[in-house]
N, C-alpha and C positions, 0 to 999 in steps of 0.2 A: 227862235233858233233851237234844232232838237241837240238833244246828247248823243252823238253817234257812238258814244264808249257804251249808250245802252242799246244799240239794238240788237237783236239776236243771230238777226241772219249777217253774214260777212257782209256776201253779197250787196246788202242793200246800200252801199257808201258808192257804189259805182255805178247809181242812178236804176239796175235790177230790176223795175218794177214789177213785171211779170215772170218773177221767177225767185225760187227760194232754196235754201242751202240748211245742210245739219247735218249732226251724230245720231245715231240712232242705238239703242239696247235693246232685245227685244225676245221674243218666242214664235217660234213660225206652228201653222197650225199642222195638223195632223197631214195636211195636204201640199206642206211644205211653202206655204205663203206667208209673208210677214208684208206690213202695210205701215205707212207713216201718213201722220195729215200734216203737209205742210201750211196749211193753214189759209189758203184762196179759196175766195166766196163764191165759187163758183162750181168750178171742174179742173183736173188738173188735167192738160193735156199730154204733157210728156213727162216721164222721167227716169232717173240714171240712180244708180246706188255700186258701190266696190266696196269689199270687205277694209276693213279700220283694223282688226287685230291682228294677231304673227301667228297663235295659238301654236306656238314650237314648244315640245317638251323633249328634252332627253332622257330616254330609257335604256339604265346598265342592264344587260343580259348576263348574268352569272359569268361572272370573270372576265365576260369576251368583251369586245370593242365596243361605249356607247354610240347607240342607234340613235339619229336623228327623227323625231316624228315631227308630221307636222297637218294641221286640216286648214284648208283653205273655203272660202266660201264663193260660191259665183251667185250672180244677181240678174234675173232676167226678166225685165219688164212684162208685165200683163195688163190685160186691159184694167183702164184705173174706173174707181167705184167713184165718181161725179169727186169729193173731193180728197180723197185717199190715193196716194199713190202705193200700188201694191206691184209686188214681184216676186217670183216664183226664184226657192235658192235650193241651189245643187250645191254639194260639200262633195270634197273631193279630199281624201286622207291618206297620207300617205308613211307608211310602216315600212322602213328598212328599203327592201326589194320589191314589195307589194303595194301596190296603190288600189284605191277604189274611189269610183264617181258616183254620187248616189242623191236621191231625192231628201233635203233636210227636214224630214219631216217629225216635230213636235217638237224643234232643237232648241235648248234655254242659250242665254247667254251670246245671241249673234248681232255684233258691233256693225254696225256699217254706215256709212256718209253718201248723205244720198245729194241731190241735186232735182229741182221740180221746176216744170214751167205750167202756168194755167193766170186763170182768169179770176 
Protein backbone atom coordinates (compact mmCIF):
# COMPACT_ATOMS: atom_id res chain seq x y z
CA UNK A 1 0.00 0.00 0.00
CA UNK A 2 1.74 3.39 -1.02
CA UNK A 3 1.50 6.84 1.18
CA UNK A 4 -0.42 8.97 -0.95
CA UNK A 5 0.40 11.94 1.83
CA UNK A 6 3.89 11.42 -0.01
CA UNK A 7 3.39 11.82 -3.39
CA UNK A 8 4.34 15.01 -5.06
CA UNK A 9 2.04 15.53 -7.66
CA UNK A 10 -1.86 16.25 -6.40
CA UNK A 11 -2.96 14.77 -9.38
CA UNK A 12 -1.79 11.47 -9.05
CA UNK A 13 -4.55 10.22 -6.24
CA UNK A 14 -7.11 10.44 -9.10
CA UNK A 15 -5.69 7.57 -11.01
CA UNK A 16 -3.45 10.86 -13.50
CA UNK A 17 -1.12 8.57 -14.95
CA UNK A 18 -0.10 10.44 -17.87
CA UNK A 19 -0.08 13.62 -16.67
CA UNK A 20 1.65 15.85 -13.96
CA UNK A 21 0.94 18.87 -11.73
CA UNK A 22 3.39 21.70 -9.89
CA UNK A 23 4.76 25.10 -8.64
CA UNK A 24 7.34 26.24 -10.30
CA UNK A 25 10.19 29.47 -9.31
CA UNK A 26 12.22 30.21 -11.71
CA UNK A 27 14.35 32.72 -14.49
CA UNK A 28 13.34 32.92 -18.05
CA UNK A 29 16.20 33.09 -20.55
CA UNK A 30 17.30 36.05 -22.31
CA UNK A 31 14.69 34.86 -25.04
CA UNK A 32 11.94 34.93 -22.60
CA UNK A 33 11.61 31.13 -22.16
CA UNK A 34 11.31 29.35 -18.84
CA UNK A 35 10.92 25.33 -18.91
CA UNK A 36 10.06 22.68 -16.10
CA UNK A 37 10.64 18.91 -16.34
CA UNK A 38 7.89 17.32 -15.14
CA UNK A 39 9.51 14.28 -14.82
CA UNK A 40 7.95 11.47 -17.86
CA UNK A 41 10.40 9.19 -19.46
CA UNK A 42 9.70 10.06 -22.52
CA UNK A 43 8.26 13.32 -24.05
CA UNK A 44 5.95 15.60 -22.76
CA UNK A 45 3.20 16.05 -25.27
CA UNK A 46 1.24 19.00 -23.93
CA UNK A 47 1.24 21.49 -21.41
CA UNK A 48 -0.52 24.52 -19.48
CA UNK A 49 1.22 26.83 -17.04
CA UNK A 50 -0.89 30.50 -15.25
CA UNK A 51 0.93 32.78 -13.12
CA UNK A 52 0.95 31.74 -9.04
CA UNK A 53 1.82 35.36 -7.72
CA UNK A 54 -0.24 38.95 -7.37
CA UNK A 55 3.14 40.72 -7.66
CA UNK A 56 0.80 44.19 -6.55
CA UNK A 57 2.86 46.89 -4.90
CA UNK A 58 1.45 50.13 -3.83
CA UNK A 59 3.25 53.30 -4.85
CA UNK A 60 2.67 56.84 -2.74
CA UNK A 61 3.44 59.66 -5.42
CA UNK A 62 4.34 62.75 -3.32
CA UNK A 63 1.29 63.62 -1.39
CA UNK A 64 -1.25 62.48 -4.05
CA UNK A 65 -3.35 59.44 -4.19
CA UNK A 66 -1.60 55.73 -3.86
CA UNK A 67 -1.20 54.21 -7.28
CA UNK A 68 -1.99 50.56 -7.65
CA UNK A 69 0.86 48.57 -9.59
CA UNK A 70 0.66 45.57 -10.47
CA UNK A 71 2.79 42.92 -13.30
CA UNK A 72 1.10 39.98 -14.52
CA UNK A 73 2.67 37.07 -16.26
CA UNK A 74 1.06 35.10 -19.46
CA UNK A 75 2.37 31.75 -20.32
CA UNK A 76 2.26 30.35 -23.81
CA UNK A 77 3.14 26.99 -24.81
CA UNK A 78 6.07 26.22 -27.29
CA UNK A 79 7.22 23.23 -28.72
CA UNK A 80 8.41 21.11 -25.69
CA UNK A 81 12.28 19.76 -25.95
CA UNK A 82 11.28 15.54 -25.74
CA UNK A 83 10.91 15.86 -21.83
CA UNK A 84 10.92 19.66 -20.79
CA UNK A 85 7.87 21.39 -20.84
CA UNK A 86 8.82 25.06 -22.01
CA UNK A 87 6.85 28.25 -22.64
CA UNK A 88 7.41 31.43 -23.84
CA UNK A 89 6.06 34.35 -21.08
CA UNK A 90 4.95 37.88 -21.97
CA UNK A 91 4.60 40.30 -18.56
CA UNK A 92 2.22 42.69 -18.95
CA UNK A 93 2.74 45.75 -16.09
CA UNK A 94 0.72 47.95 -15.32
CA UNK A 95 1.48 51.73 -13.61
CA UNK A 96 -1.47 54.00 -12.82
CA UNK A 97 -2.78 54.93 -16.39
CA UNK A 98 -0.06 53.18 -18.50
CA UNK A 99 0.23 49.69 -19.04
CA UNK A 100 2.71 47.78 -21.23
CA UNK A 101 2.86 44.08 -22.77
CA UNK A 102 6.19 42.99 -23.31
CA UNK A 103 8.59 39.93 -23.99
CA UNK A 104 9.78 38.57 -20.11
CA UNK A 105 13.09 38.34 -21.05
CA UNK A 106 15.94 37.25 -18.32
CA UNK A 107 13.01 37.95 -15.59
CA UNK A 108 14.26 36.36 -11.89
CA UNK A 109 11.65 35.34 -9.57
CA UNK A 110 8.50 34.08 -11.94
CA UNK A 111 6.00 31.65 -9.91
CA UNK A 112 3.94 29.66 -11.92
CA UNK A 113 1.73 26.19 -11.66
CA UNK A 114 1.92 24.39 -14.59
CA UNK A 115 0.06 21.26 -15.70
CA UNK A 116 1.88 18.47 -18.29
CA UNK A 117 0.63 15.45 -20.13
CA UNK A 118 3.29 12.89 -21.99
CA UNK A 119 4.51 9.63 -21.75
Amino acid sequence: MSDLTAQRDQWQNFGFVYGRSGTTRGTTTSSGVISVKPGFARQVVFAQAYDEATHLRITQTGGGPAQTQGTFYTFLPITHSTTLARFRVLVFNHGGSNGTFTLASTTTGVTFKWLAHGY
